[in-house]
C-alpha angles and dihedrals in degrees: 000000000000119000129236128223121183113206129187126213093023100144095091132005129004092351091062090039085054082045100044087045102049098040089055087055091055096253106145105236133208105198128188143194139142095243096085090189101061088032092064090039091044092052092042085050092055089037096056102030096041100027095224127120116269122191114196117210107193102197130119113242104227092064097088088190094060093041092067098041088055092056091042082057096050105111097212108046094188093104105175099178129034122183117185098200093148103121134113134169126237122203133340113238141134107273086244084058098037121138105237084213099061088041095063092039089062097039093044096046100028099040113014092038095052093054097045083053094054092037102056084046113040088074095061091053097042082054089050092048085232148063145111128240106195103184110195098222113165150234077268085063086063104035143025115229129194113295085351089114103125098035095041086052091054090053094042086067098048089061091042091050088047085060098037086045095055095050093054092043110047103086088060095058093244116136119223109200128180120209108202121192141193122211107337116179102235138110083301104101095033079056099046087043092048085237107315094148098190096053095051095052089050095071098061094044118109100032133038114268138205112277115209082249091072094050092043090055094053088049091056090043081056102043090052111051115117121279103258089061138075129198094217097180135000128175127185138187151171110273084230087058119084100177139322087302109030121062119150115236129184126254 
């Protein structure tokens, strides 16, 4: 029997690497997004090129309400794999400069999506006795780095939720995993930066970089151990990165 992973955030970087992964390894994927365009394209491209079933669930995640219509809407409810890789950052300012805006986008998406996600499914694998929830937290989960506040907080608690997770799910044989990862070249910087192009290239410039391939490849190493173990923590990073602060660039 194929097995089914849902993913959140899978219209553009490591969400559509998990989804692109898993899909050529015959898993049957629910993906969601908030772009309904790429997402429908997204699903009729895995479709087509992997031959398995993908359901496409267009919500955005902060909306706790239609979160839990959409789940209530998935079709097969055996969800074996759940990774709850919606996040983004937004802005890079000193706390006493800080955008409220930005503040709530990160706390409501990285944090308070993340929980309506698991909570609507937890349920469904402790009925089932099994599951995996695999949460992509960050280097900025581990460390704090300089006018990272918000964002860092945000992955503080991930971290803090994988551990917290894993506690109230263990007597019902279900892993919790965190995938933490260093620079990766996605959306994530044009997001941080509200567009500015220029300056978001600008941050991967000088070294290599993850791609969301790399991190897709540790979440399926994950994903696939054997039963009786569990990936607690992985972080991974670009050699040229040292930690959150020091990576070394060419001149």
């Amino acid at each position: 029997m194929q097995k089914s992973v849902l993913i959140t955030g899978a219209t553009s970087g490591i969400g559509l690497a998990c989804a692109r992964l898993f899909a050529k390894n015959k898993y049957n994927l629910i993906i969601t997004g908030r772009r309904k365009d790429s997402l429908l394209k997204i699903k009729s491209e895995l479709q087509n090129e992997f031959s398995v079933e993908v359901q496409a669930l267009n919500f955005d995640i902060r909306d706790k309400n239609a979160v839990n219509e959409a789940v209530e809407s998935i079709v097969d409810t055996n969800i074996d794999i759940l990774i709850n890789n919606a996040g983004l950052a937004s802005g890079l300012d000193s706390v006493q400069d800080g955008k409220l805006d930005d503040w709530e986008r990160m706390i409501d998406t990285n944090v308070k999506g993340l929980l309506y996600i698991s909570r609507a499914i937890l349920p469904l694998m402790i009925a089932r006795g099994k599951g995996h929830v695999i949460n992509i937290g960050s280097i900025a989960g581990k460390e704090v780095y300089p006018n990272g506040n918000v964002y860092c907080a945000t992955k503080h608690a991930v971290d803090a939720l994988t551990k917290a997770m894993r506690i109230d799910v263990v007597q019902h044989g279900i892993r919790v995993s965190q995938i933490a990862p260093g620079a990766v070249e996605t959306e994530f910087s044009l997001v941080r930066f509200h567009g500015d192009k220029a300056r978001a290239d600008g941050v991967y410039k000088g070294f290599e970089p993850l791609r969301p391939e790399d991190v897709a490849d540790a979440v399926f190493y994950v994903a696939n151990t054997p039963g009786h173990v569990n990936i607690n923590d992985l972080v991974i990073m670009p050699t040229a990165q040292a930690c959150a602060t020091i990576i070394h660039k060419d001149n």
